[in-house]
C-alpha positions in Angstrom: 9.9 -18.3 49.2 7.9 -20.9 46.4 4.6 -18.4 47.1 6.4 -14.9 46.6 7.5 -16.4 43.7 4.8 -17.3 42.2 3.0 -15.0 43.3 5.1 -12.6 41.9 5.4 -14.7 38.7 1.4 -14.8 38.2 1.1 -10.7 39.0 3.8 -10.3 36.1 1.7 -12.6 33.7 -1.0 -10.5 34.3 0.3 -7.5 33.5 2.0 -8.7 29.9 -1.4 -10.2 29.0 -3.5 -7.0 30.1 -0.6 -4.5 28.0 -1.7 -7.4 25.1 -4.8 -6.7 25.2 -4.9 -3.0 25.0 -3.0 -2.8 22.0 -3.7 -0.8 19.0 -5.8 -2.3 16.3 -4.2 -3.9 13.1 -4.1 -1.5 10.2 -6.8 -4.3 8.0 -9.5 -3.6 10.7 -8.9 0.3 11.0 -9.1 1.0 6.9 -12.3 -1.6 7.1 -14.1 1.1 9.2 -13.3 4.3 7.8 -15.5 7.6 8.5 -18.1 8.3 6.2 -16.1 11.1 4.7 -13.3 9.0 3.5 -15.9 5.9 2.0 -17.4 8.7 -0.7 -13.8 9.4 -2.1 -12.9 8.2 -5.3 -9.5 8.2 -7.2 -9.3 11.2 -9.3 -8.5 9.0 -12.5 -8.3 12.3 -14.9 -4.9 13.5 -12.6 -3.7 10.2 -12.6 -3.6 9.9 -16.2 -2.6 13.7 -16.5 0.6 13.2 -14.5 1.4 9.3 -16.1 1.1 11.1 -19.5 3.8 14.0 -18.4 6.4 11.1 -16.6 5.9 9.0 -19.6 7.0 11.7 -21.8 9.9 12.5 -19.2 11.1 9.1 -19.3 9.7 8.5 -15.1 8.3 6.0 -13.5 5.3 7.1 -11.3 4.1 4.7 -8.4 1.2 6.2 -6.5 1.6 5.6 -3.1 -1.7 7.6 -2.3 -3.5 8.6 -5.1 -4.9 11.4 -5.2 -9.2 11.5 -4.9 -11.8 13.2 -4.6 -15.7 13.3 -3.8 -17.2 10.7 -5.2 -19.8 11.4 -7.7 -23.6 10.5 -6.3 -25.8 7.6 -8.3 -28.3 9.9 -8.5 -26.3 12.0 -10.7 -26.4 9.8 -14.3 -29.8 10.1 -14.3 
């Protein structure tokens, strides 16, 4: 009776730590590897201060949650 038991015991064990270990990834590591496309954006400051300036005015408080972006503008660009 001992060995079913442990048996089973050690066959359940295995099973939690394999589901453990096939988990999703945290949400740090996934934004620290994000697709090309998403590493050129930028926060499109000029909207940000467009709509800040219009909820000042309309006595509200604005928290971005996610900003708005766009395309970020190449280096090669100032030249």
């Amino acid at each position: 009776m001992n060995a079913v038991f442990n048996a089973g015991c050690t066959i359940i064990a295995g099973m939690l730590l394999a589901g453990c270990a096939t988990t999703r990834e945290p949400s740090a590591n996934a934004m620290s590897r994000a697709p090309a496309s998403q590493a050129s954006q930028e926060i499109d400051t000029a909207y940000v201060q467009r709509v800040e300036r219009e909820a000042r005015r309309d006595d509200v408080d604005v928290q971005w949650v996610h900003p708005p972006t766009k395309a970020a503008s190449s280096s090669s660009d100032s030249d």
